[in-house]
MDAnalysis code that builds the backbone (N, CA, C; Angstrom):
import MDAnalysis as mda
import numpy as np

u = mda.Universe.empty(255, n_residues=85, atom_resindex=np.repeat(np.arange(85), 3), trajectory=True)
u.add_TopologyAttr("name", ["N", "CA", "C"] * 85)
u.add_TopologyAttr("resid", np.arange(1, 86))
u.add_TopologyAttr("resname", ["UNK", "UNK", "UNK", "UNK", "UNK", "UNK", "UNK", "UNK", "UNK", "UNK", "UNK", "UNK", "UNK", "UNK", "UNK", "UNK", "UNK", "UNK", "UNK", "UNK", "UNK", "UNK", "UNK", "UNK", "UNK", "UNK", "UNK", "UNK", "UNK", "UNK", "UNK", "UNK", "UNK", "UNK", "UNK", "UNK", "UNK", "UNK", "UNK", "UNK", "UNK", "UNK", "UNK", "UNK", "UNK", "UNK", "UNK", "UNK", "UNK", "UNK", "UNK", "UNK", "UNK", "UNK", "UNK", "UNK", "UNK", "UNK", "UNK", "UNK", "UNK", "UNK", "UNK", "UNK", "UNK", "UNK", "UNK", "UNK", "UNK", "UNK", "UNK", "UNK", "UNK", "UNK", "UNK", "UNK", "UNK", "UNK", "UNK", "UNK", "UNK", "UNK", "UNK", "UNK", "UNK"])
u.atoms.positions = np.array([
    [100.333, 62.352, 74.237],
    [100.721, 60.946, 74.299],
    [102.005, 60.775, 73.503],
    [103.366, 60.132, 74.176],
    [104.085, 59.720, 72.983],
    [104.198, 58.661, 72.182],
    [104.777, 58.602, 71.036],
    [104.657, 57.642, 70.185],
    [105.705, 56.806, 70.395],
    [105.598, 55.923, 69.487],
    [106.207, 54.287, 69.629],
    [107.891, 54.570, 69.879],
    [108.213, 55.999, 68.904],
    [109.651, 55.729, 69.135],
    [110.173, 56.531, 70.410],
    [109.536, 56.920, 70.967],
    [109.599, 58.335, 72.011],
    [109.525, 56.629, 73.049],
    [108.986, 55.764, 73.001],
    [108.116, 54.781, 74.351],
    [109.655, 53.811, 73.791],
    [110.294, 53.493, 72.598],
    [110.877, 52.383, 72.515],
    [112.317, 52.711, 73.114],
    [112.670, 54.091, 72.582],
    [113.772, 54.889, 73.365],
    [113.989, 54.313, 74.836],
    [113.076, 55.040, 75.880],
    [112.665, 55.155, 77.066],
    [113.025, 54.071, 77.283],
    [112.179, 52.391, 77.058],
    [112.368, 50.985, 77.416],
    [113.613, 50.875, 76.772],
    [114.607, 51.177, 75.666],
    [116.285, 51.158, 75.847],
    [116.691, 51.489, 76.838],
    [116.416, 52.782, 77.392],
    [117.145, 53.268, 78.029],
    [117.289, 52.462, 79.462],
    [115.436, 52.052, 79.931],
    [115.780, 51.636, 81.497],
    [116.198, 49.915, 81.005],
    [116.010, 49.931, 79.895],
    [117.217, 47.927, 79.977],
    [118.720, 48.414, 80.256],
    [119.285, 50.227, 79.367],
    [120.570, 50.172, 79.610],
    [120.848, 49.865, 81.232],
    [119.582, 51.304, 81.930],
    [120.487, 51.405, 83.353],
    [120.083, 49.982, 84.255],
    [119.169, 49.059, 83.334],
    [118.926, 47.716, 84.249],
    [119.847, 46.965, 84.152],
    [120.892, 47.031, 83.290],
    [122.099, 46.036, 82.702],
    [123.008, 46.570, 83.642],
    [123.072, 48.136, 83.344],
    [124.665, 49.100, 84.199],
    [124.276, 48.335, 85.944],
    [123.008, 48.108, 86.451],
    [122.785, 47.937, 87.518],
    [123.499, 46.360, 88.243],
    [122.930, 45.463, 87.208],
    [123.380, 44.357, 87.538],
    [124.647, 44.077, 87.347],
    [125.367, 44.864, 86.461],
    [126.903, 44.901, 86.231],
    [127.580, 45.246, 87.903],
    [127.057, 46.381, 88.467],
    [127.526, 46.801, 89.396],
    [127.436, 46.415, 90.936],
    [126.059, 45.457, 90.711],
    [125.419, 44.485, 91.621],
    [126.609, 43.240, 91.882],
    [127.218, 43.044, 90.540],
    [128.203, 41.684, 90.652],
    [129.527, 42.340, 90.969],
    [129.996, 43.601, 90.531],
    [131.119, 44.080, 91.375],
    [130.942, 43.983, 92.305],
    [129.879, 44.975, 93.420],
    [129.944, 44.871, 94.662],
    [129.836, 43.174, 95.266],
    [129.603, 42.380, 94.589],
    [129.359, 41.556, 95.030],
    [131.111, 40.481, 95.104],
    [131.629, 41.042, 94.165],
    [133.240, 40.290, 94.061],
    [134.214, 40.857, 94.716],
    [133.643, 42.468, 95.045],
    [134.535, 42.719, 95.479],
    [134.697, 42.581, 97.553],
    [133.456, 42.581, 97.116],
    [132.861, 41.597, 99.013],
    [133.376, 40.709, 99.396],
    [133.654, 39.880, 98.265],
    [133.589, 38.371, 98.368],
    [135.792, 38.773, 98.648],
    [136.071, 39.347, 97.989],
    [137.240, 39.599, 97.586],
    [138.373, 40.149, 99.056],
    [137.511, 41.227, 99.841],
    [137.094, 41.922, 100.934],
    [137.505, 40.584, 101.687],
    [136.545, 39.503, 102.112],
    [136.108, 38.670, 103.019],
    [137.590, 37.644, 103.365],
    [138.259, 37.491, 102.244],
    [138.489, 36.805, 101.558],
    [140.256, 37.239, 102.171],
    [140.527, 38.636, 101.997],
    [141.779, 39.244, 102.437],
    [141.772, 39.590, 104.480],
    [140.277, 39.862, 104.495],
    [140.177, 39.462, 106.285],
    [140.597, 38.100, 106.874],
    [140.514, 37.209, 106.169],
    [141.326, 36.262, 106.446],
    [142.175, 35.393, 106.329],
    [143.060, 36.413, 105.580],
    [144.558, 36.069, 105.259],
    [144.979, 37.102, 106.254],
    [144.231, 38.176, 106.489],
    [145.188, 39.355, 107.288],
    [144.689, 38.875, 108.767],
    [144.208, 38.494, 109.056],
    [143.258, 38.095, 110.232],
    [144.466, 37.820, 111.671],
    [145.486, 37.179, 111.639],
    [146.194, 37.195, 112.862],
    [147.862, 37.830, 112.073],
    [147.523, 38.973, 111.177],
    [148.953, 39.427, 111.148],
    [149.227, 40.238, 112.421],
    [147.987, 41.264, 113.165],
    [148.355, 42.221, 113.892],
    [149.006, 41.496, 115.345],
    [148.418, 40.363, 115.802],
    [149.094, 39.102, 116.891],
    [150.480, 39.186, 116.694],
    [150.863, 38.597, 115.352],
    [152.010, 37.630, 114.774],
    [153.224, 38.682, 114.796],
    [152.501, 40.021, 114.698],
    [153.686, 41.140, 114.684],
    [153.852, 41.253, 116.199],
    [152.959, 41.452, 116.916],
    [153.139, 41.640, 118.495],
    [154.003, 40.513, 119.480],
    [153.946, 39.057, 118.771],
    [154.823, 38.386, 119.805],
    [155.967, 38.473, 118.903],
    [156.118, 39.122, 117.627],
    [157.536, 39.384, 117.164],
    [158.071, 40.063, 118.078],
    [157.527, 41.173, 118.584],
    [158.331, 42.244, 119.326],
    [158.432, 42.003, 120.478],
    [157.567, 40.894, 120.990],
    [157.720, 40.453, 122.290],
    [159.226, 39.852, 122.381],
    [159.380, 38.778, 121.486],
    [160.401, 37.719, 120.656],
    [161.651, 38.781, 121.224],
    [161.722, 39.751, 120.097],
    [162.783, 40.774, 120.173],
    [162.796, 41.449, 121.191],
    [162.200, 41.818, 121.918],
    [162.130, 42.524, 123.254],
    [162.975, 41.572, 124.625],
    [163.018, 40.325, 124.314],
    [163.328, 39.605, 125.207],
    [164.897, 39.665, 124.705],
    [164.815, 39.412, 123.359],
    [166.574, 39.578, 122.966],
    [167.331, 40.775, 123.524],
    [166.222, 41.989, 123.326],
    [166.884, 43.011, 123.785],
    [167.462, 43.106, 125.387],
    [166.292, 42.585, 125.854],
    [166.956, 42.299, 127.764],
    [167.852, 41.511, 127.733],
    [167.972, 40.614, 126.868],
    [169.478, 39.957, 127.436],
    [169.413, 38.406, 127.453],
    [167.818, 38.138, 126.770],
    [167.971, 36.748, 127.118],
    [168.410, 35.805, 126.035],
    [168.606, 34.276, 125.448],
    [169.328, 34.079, 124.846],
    [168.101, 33.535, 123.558],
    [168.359, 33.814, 122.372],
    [167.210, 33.321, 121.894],
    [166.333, 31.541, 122.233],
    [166.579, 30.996, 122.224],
    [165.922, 30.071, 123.043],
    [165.125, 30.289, 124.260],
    [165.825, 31.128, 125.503],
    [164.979, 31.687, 126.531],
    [164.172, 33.221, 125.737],
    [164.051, 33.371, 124.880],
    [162.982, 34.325, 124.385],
    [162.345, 33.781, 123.985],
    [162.599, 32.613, 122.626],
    [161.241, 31.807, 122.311],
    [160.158, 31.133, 123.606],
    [161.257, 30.847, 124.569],
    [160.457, 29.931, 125.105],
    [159.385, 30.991, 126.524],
    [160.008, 32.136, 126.656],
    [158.807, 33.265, 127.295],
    [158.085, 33.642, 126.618],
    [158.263, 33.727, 125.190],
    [157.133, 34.111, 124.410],
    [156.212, 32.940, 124.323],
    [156.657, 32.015, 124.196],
    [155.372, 30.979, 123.952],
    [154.889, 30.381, 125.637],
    [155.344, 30.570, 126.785],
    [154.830, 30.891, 127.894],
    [153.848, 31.924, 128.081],
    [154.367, 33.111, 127.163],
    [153.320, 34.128, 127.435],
    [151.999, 33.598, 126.180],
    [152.142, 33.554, 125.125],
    [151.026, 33.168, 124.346],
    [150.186, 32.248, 124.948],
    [150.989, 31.115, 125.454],
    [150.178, 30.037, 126.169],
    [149.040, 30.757, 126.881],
    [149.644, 31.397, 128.013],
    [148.722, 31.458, 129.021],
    [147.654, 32.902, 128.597],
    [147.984, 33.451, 127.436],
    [147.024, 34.291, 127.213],
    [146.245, 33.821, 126.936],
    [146.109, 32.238, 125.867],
    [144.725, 31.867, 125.034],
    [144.257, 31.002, 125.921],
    [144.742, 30.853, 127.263],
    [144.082, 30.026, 128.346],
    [142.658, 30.603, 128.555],
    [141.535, 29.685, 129.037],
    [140.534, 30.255, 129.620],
    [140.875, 30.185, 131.526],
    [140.629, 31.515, 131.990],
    [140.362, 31.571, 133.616],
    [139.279, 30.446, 134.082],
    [139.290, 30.535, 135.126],
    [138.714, 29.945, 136.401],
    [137.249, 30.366, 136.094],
    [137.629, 32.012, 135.886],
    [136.169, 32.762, 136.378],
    [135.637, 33.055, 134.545],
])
């Protein structure tokens, strides 16, 4: 059987790793939150870069910036349209 200080040890020890636990419980938990948080700030960069190049792609053919803005936002338009079907 062990004695009191062998048993008081032991109950230190599992409060330490019960403390280290909940310490690490609230990281994962901030850094989730933190995570969630940068998905939607980043959330329509990969779009915002694509009708850039659309943008520029139209400059590159030749058109005048005004007729590029205004095919690009022809084309955006009718992408976030819903069909028929």
């Amino acid at each position: 059987m062990a004695n009191s200080k062998e048993l008081t040890e032991q109950v230190m020890e599992l409060y330490k790793k019960q403390y280290i636990f909940r310490i690490y419980n609230e990281e994962i938990k901030a850094l989730e939150e933190q995570r969630e948080e940068a998905l939607k700030v980043e959330k329509y960069d990969e779009a915002a870069v694509e009708l850039h190049n659309m943008y520029n792609s139209y400059i590159k053919a030749g058109f005048t910036e005004e007729q590029a803005w205004k095919l690009t936002e022809i084309v955006f338009a009718n992408s976030t349209k819903k069909g028929i079907f």
